[in-house]
Each structure stands twice: as C-alpha cells, then as structure tokens.
Residue frames relative to the residue before (quaternion, step in Angstrom):
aa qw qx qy qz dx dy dz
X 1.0000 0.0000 0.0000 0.0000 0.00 0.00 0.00
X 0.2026 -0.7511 0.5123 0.3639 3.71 -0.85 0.75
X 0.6438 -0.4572 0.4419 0.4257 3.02 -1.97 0.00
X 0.7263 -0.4383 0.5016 0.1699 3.20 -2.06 0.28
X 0.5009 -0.3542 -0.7694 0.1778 1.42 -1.11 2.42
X 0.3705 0.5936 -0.6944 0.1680 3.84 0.48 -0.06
X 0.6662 0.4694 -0.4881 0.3123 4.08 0.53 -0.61
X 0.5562 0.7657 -0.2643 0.1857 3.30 0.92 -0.31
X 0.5379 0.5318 -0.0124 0.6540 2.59 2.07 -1.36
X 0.6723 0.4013 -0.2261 0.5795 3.45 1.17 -0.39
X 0.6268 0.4496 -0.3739 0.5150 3.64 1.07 0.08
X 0.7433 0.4468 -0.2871 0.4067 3.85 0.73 -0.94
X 0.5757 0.6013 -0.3636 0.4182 3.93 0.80 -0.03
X 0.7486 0.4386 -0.1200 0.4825 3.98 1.41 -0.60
X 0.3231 -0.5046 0.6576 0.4567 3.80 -0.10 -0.03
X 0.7591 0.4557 -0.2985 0.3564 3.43 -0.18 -1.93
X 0.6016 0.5432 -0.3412 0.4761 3.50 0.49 -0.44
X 0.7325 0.4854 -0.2336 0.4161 3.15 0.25 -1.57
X 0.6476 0.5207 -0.2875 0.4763 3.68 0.89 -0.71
X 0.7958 0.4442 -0.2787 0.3028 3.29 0.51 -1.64
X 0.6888 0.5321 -0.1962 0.4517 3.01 1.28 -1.19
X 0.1379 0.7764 -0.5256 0.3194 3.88 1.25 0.28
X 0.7839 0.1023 -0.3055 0.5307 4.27 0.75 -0.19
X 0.5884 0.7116 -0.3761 -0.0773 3.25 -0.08 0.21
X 0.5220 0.6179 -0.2681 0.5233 2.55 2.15 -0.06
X 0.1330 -0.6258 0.6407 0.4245 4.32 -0.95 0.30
X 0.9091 -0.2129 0.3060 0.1861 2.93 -2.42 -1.02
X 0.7167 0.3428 -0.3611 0.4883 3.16 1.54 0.16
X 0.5265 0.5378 -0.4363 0.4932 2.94 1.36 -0.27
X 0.5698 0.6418 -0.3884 0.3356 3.60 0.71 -0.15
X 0.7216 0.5244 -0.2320 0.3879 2.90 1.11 -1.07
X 0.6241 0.5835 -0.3525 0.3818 3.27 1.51 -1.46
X 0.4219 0.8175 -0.3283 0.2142 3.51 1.07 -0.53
X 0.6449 0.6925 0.0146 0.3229 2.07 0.63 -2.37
X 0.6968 0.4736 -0.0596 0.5354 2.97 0.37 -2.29
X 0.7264 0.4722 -0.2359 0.4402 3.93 0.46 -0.85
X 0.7192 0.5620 -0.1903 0.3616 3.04 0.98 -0.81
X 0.5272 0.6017 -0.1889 0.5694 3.41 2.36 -1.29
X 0.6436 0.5581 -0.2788 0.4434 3.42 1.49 -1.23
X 0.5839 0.7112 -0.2381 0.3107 3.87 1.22 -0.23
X 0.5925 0.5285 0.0420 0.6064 2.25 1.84 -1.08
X 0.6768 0.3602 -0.2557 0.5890 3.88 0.34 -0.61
X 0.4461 0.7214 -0.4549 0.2714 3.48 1.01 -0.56
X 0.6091 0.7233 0.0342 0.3236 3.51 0.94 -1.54
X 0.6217 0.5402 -0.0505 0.5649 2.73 1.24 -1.98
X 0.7374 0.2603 -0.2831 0.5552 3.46 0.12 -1.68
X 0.6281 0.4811 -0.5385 0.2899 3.71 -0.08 -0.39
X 0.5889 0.5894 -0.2822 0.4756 3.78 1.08 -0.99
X 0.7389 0.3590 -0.3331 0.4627 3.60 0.84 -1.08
X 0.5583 0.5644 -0.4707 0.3849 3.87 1.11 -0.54
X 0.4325 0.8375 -0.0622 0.3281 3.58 1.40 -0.56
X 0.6886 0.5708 -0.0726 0.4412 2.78 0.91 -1.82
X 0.2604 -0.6592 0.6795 0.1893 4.23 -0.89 1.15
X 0.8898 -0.0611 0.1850 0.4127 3.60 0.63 -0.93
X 0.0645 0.7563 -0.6495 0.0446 4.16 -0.73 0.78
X 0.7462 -0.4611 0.3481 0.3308 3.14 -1.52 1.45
X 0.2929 -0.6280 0.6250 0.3596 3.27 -1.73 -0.13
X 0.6019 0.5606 -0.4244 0.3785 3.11 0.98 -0.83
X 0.4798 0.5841 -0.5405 0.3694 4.20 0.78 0.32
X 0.6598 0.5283 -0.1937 0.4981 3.67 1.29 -1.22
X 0.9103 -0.0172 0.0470 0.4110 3.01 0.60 -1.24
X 0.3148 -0.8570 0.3823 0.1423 3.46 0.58 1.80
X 0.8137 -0.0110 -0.2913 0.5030 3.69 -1.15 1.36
X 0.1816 0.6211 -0.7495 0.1401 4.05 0.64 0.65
X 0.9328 0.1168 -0.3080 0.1460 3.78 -0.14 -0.59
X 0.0652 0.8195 -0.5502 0.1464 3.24 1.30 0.90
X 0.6325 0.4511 -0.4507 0.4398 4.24 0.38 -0.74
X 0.6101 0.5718 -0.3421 0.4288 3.75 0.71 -0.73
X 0.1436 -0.8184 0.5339 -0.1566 3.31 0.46 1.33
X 0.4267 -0.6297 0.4966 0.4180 3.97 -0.94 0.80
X 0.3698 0.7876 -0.3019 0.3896 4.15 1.48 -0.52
X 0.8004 0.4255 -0.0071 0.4222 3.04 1.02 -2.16
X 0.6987 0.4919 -0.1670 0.4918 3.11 1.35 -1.14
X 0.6215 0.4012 -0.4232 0.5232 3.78 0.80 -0.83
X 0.3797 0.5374 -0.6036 0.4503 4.57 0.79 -0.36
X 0.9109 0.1507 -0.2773 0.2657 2.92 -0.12 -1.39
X 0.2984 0.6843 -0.5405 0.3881 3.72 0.84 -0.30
X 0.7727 0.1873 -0.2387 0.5576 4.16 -0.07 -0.96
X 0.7533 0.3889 -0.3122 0.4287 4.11 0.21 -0.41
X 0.8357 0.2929 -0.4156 0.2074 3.39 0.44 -0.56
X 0.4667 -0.6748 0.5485 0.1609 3.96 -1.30 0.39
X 0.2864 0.7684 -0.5723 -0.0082 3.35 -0.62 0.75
X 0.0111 -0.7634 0.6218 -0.1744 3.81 -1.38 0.99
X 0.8671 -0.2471 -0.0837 0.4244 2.72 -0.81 1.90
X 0.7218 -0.3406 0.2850 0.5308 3.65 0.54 1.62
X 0.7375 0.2936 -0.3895 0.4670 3.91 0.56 0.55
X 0.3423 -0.7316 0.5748 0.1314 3.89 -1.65 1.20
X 0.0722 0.7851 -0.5984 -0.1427 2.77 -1.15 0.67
X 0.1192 -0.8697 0.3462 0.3309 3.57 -0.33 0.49
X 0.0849 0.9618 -0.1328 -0.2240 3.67 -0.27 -0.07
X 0.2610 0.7725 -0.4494 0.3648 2.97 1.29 1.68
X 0.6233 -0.6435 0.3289 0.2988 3.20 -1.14 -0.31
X 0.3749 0.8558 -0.2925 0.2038 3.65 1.59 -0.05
X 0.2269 -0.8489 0.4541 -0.1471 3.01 -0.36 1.14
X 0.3156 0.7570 -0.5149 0.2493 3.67 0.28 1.62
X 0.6556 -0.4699 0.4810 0.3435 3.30 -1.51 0.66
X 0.8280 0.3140 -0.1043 0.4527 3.62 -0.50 -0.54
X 0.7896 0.2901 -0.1304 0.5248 4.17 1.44 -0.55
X 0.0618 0.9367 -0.3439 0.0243 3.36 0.38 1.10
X 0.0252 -0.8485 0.4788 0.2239 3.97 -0.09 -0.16
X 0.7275 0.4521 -0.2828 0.4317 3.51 -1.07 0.73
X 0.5952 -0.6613 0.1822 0.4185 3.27 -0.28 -0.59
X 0.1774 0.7342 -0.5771 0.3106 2.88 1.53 1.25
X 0.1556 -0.7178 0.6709 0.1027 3.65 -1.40 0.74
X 0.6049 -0.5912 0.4497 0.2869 3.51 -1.05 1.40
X 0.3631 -0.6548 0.6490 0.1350 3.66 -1.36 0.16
X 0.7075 0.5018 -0.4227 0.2625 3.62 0.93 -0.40
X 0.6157 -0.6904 0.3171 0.2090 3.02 -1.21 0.06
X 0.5397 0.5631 -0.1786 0.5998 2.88 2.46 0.04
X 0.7353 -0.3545 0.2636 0.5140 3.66 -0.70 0.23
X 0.0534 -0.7776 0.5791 -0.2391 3.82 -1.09 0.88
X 0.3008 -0.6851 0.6630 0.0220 3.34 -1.35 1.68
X 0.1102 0.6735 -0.7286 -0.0581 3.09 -1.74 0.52
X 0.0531 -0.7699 0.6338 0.0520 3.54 -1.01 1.27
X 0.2775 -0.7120 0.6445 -0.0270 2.53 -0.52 1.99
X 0.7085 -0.3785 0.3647 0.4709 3.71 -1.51 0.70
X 0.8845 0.1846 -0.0353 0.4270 3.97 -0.15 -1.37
X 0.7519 0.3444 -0.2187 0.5179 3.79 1.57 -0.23
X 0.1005 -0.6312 0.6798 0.3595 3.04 -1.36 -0.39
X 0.4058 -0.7989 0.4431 0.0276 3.70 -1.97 0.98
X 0.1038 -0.8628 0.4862 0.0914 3.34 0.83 0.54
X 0.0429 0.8546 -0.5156 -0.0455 3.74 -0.70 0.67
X 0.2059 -0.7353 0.6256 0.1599 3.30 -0.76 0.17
X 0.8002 -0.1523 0.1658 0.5560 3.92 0.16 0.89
X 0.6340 -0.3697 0.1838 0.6539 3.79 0.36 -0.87
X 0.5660 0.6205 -0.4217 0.3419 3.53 0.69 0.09
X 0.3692 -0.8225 0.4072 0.1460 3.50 -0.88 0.77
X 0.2268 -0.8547 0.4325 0.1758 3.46 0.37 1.29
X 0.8647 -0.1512 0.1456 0.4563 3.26 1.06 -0.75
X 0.3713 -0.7971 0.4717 0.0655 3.58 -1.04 0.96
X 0.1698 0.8677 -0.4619 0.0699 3.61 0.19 0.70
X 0.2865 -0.7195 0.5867 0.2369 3.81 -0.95 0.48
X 0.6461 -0.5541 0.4077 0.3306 3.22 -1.34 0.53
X 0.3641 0.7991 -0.4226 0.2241 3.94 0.99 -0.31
X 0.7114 -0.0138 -0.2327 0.6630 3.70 -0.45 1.70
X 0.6415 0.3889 -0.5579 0.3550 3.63 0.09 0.50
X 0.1692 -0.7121 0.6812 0.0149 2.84 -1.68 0.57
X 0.8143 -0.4091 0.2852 0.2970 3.39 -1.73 0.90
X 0.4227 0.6302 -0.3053 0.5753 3.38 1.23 -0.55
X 0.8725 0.3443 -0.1859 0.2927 3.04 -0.72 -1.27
X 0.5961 0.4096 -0.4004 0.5626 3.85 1.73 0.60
X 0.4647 0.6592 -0.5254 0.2710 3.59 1.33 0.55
X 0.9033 0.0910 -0.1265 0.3997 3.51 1.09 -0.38
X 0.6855 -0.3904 0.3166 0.5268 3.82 -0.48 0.21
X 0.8677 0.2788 -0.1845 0.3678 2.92 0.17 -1.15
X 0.5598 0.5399 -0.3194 0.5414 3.37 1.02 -0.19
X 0.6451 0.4608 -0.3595 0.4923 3.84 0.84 -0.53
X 0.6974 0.4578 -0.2698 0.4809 3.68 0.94 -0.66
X 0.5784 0.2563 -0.5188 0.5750 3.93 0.75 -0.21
X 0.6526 0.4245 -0.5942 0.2019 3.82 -0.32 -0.50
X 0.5618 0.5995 -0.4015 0.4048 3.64 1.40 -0.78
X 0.8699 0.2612 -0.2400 0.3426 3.49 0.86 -0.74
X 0.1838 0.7002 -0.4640 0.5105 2.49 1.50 0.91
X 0.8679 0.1208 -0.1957 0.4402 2.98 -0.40 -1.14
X 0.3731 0.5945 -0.6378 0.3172 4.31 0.66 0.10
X 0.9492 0.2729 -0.0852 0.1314 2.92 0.67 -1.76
X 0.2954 0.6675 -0.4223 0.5374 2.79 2.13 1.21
X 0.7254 0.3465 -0.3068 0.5095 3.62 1.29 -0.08
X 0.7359 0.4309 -0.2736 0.4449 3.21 1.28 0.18
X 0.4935 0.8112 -0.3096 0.0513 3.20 1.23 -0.27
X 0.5303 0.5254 -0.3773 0.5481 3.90 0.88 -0.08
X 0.7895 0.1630 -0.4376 0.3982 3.72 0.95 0.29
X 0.5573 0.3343 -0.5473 0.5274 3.74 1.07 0.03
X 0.4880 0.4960 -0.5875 0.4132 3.95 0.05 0.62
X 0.5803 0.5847 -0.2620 0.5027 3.65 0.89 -0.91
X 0.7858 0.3370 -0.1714 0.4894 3.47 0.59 -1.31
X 0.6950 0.3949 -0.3911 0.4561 3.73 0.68 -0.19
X 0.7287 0.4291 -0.3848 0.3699 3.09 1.02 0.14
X 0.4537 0.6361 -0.3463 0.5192 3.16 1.42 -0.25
X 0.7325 0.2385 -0.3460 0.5356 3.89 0.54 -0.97
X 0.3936 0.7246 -0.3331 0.4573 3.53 0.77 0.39
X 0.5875 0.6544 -0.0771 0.4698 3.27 1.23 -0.89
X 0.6830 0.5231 -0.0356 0.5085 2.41 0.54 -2.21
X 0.5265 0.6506 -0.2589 0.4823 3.48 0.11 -1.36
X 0.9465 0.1205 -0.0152 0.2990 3.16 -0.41 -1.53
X 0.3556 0.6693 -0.3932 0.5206 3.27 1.90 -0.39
X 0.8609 0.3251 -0.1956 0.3390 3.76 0.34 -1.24
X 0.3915 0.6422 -0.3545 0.5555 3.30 1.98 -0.06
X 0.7331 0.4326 -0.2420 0.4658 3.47 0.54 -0.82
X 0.7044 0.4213 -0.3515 0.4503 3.53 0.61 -1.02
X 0.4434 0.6675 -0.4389 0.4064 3.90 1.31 -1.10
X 0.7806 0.3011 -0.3487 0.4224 3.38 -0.09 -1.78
X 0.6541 0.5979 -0.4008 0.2323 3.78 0.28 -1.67
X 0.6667 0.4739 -0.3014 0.4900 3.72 0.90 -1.39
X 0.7650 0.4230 -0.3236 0.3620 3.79 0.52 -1.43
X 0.6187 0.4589 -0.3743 0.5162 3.79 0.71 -0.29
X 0.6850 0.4612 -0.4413 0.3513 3.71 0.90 -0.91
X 0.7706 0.3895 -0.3741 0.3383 3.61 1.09 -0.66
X 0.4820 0.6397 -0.4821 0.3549 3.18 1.09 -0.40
X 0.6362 0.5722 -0.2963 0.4242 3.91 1.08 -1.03
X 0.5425 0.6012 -0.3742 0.4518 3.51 1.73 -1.06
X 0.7799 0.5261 -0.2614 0.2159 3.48 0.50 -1.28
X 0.5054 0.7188 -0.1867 0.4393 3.32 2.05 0.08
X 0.3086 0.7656 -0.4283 0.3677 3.18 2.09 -0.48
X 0.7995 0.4099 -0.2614 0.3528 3.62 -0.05 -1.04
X 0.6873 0.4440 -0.3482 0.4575 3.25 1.04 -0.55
X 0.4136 -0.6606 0.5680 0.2643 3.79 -1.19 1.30
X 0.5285 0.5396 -0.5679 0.3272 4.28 0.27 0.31
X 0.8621 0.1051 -0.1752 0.4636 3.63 1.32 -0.56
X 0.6679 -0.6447 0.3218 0.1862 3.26 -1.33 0.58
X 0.5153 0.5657 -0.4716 0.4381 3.72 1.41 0.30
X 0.1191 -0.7023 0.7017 -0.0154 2.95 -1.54 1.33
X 0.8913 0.1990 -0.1723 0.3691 3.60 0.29 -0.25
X 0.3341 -0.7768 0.2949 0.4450 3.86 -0.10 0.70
X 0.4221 0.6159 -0.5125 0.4242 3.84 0.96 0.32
X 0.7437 0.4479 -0.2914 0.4017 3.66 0.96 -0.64
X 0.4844 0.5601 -0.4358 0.5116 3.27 1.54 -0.52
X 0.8571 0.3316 -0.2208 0.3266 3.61 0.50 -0.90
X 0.4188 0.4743 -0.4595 0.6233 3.29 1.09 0.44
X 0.6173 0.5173 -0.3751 0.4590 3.38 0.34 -0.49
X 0.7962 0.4267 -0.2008 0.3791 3.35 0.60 -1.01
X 0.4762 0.5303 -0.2881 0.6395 3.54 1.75 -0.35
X 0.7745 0.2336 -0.4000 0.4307 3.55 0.64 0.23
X 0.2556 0.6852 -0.4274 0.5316 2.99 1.31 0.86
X 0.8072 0.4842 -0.1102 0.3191 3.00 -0.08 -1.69
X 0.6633 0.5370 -0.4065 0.3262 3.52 1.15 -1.50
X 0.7160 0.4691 -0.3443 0.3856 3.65 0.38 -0.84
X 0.6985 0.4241 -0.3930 0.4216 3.85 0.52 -0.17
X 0.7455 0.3418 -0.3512 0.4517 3.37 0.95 -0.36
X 0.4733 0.6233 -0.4931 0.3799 3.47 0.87 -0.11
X 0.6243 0.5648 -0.3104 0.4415 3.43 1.11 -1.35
X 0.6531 0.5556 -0.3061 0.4136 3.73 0.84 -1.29
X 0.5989 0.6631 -0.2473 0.3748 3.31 1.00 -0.97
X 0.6234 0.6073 -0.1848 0.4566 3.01 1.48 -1.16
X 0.8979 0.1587 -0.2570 0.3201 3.04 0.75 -0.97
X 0.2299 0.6519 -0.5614 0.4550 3.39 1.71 0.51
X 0.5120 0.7296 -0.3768 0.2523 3.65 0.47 0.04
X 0.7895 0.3258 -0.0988 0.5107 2.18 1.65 -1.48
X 0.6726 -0.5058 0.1915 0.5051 3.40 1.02 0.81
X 0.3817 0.6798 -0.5360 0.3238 4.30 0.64 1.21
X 0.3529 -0.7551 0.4712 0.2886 2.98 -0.57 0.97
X 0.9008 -0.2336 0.2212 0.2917 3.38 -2.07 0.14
X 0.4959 0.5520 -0.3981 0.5393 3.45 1.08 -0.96
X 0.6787 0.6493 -0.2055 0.2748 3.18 -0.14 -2.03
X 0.7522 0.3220 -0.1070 0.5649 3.36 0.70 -1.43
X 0.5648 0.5959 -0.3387 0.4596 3.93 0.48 -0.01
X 0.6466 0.5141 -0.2234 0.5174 3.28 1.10 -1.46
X 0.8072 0.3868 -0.2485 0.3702 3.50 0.66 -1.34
X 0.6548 0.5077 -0.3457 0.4403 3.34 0.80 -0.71
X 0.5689 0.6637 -0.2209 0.4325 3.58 1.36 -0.48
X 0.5499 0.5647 -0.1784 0.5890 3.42 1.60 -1.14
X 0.7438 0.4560 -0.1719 0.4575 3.22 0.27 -1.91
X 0.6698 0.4340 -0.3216 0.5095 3.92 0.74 -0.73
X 0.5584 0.4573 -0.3827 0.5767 4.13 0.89 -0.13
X 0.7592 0.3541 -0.2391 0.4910 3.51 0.20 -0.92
X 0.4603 0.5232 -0.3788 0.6090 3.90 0.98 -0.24
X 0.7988 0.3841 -0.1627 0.4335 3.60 0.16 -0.71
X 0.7095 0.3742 -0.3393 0.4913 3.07 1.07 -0.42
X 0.5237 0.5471 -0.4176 0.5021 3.82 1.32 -1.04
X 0.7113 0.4655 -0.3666 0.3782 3.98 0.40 -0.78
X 0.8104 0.2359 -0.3253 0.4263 3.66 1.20 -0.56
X 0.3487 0.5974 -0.5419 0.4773 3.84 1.20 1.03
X 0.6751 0.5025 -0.3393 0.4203 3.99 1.59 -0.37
X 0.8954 0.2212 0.0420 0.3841 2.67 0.71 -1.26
X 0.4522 -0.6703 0.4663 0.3587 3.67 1.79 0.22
X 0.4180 -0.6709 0.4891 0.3688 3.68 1.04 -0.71
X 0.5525 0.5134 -0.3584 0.5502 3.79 1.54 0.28
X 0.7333 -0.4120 0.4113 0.3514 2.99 -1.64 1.04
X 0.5252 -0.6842 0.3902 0.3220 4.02 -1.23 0.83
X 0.6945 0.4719 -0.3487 0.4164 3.75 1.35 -0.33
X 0.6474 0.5635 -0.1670 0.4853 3.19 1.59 0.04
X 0.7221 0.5257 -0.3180 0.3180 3.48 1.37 0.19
C-alpha cells in the first residue's frame, strides 16, 4: 500500500478501491483532503480573476450608477471634451447628484464629480473612489452603458489585486460550502446504513473517507475544465453530477459490501 497521499490517488481511479479503502485514511489526513480538494477548485477561479481586463462596480457596490441617468449622459455625450487624460465640460447642466469642476454634490446618496483630471465617486460625503480619465475617450460619454464599463474599467484597473482577492475569496466560500454540503450529506446518509446487514459501513469516519474517494475524480475533472475558462456555476454543477454518478458507478460494483461477501 502507498503512503499518504500517494494512497489517495490510488483509491479514487477503482470503485473497488474506492470502497475498500474507505479506512485508510485518520483525521488529519481527512482534513488535508478536504482542504486540497477545495484548493482544486479555486485554482481556476484565481487564474480567471488574474485574467480579468475589467468587472462591474455595480457587483461591489449595488446602485453606484443609478445618478447616471440616460438625461445625464446624452448632456454630456454633446458637451463634454476630453484630451490627453484632461475634462472639460461645456454645457450648462445642473444636477444634484452629477457635478463638474469643483463643485461637490450635497446629496446624501451616491454622486459624480468631473473634476478637470479625475473622476469622484461619493457616497454621501464619503469617497468611494478616485479615478483618472486614462484610456477613456469622448466616446465612451455617448452612452450609459458605455460610460459605466469605461468607469469600471478603469476602478478596476486601479483596484485590481483587491477585487481579485475578493472574487476569489467569495469563491472559496461558495465552493468550500458546496463541498462540505455534499461530503457531510452523503457521509451521513451512508452512516445511517450501519445497522442494516446489505452494507458494509460501520463507522461515520469511513463513510467519509469513503466519500472523499468519491469525490477525488469528479472534481479533479471539474478543475480541468475551469481551466478552460467556466465559471463557478459551471463547476459546482459538474463536480456535483460527477460525485452522484461516482457513487452510484461504485455501488452497481461493489453493492457497497466487502468483495468476498457480495
């Protein structure tokens, strides 16, 4: 038998395996699994988020562009002037919440200032965010929607090592509890069979070791293809499928009883 973790890898390729080998691992080795197994999985993610040209604000920060108004945006579309990373605006509009120069809003809700060389996100008096005009372009105030990816564009070219940090982190999370959900709910359900003489689980450490060899071969696969660039959903579903059908191909082998005994 190999050592740990080479048995591991030697346990997740076989129903028979997978079954027999259902003790061989203790409680820390359980965990490292676990933990190794969540790590397979986030793997993807952070590679996707290292990736990333650009991600909404409005994911972080829900109604930032509600003042940006289709009103506000066509003003500025004919008035506003930019050249070489500098605004000018030069109409005459005049809103609570959209300001230019160094007028500073008064509300108490979310709020623009185009300053000549920045842009000012507020939140009441609080500054959410500082941003320069750098890769925009006059264009990019002809429509709503175009004014808001260049903004998040550029936030999240000045933020990007922490909303990389944070999607992967709620990532994690996500999948940390996806994993523990299936691992715990299949291990007890397997516990609750103890009494019955058709199967062969007696202890609930074996149900779950058991079930981590289950698990290694769907999520490795998932892993694989988060490679290619699927998002979180995507990978949940499969590894979720693949870990039912794993379970089910192992008990069409093995009945779930020792091999001299089925």
């Amino acid at each position: 038998m190999f050592p740990y973790p080479f048995s591991y890898f030697s346990s997740i390729f076989s129903p028979r395996k997978m079954f027999d080998n259902r003790k061989k691992m203790n409680l820390w080795q359980h965990l490292f699994t676990t933990l190794f197994l969540v790590a397979l999985l986030v793997i993807p993610t952070s590679l996707q988020a290292l990736t990333l040209e650009t991600y909404p604000l409005e994911q972080f920060v829900e109604g930032v562009y509600e003042p940006l108004t289709e009103q506000i945006v066509e003003d500025m579309g004919q008035h506003i002037i930019l050249e070489d990373g500098q605004l000018t605006y030069t109409g005459n509009g005049n809103w609570e919440q959209v300001t230019f120069g160094d007028t500073v809003s008064a509300s108490s809700s979310f709020s623009y200032q185009f300053t000549k060389e920045q842009l000012i996100i507020r939140k009441g008096s609080d500054i959410l965010s500082e941003l320069t005009y750098d890769g925009m372009t006059a264009s990019d105030f002809t429509s709503r929607e175009r004014l808001t990816a260049a903004i998040s564009k550029n936030w999240y070219q000045s933020n990007r090592a922490i909303v990389g940090l944070a999607i992967t982190f709620v990532s994690l999370v996500i999948l940390a509890s996806n994993l523990l959900f299936i691992l715990l709910g299949a291990s007890f359900f397997l516990f609750l069979t103890k009494k019955s003489r058709l199967f062969h689980f007696e202890r609930f450490s074996d149900c779950y070791n058991f079930s981590l060899n289950c698990l290694g071969l769907p999520t490795i696969l998932a892993c694989l293809v988060g490679l290619f660039g699927q998002p979180v959903t995507t990978l949940l579903t499969l590894q979720n499928i693949l870990f039912v059908l794993c379970l089910l191909w192992v008990f069409f082998k093995t009945r779930f009883r020792e091999q001299d005994q089925i």
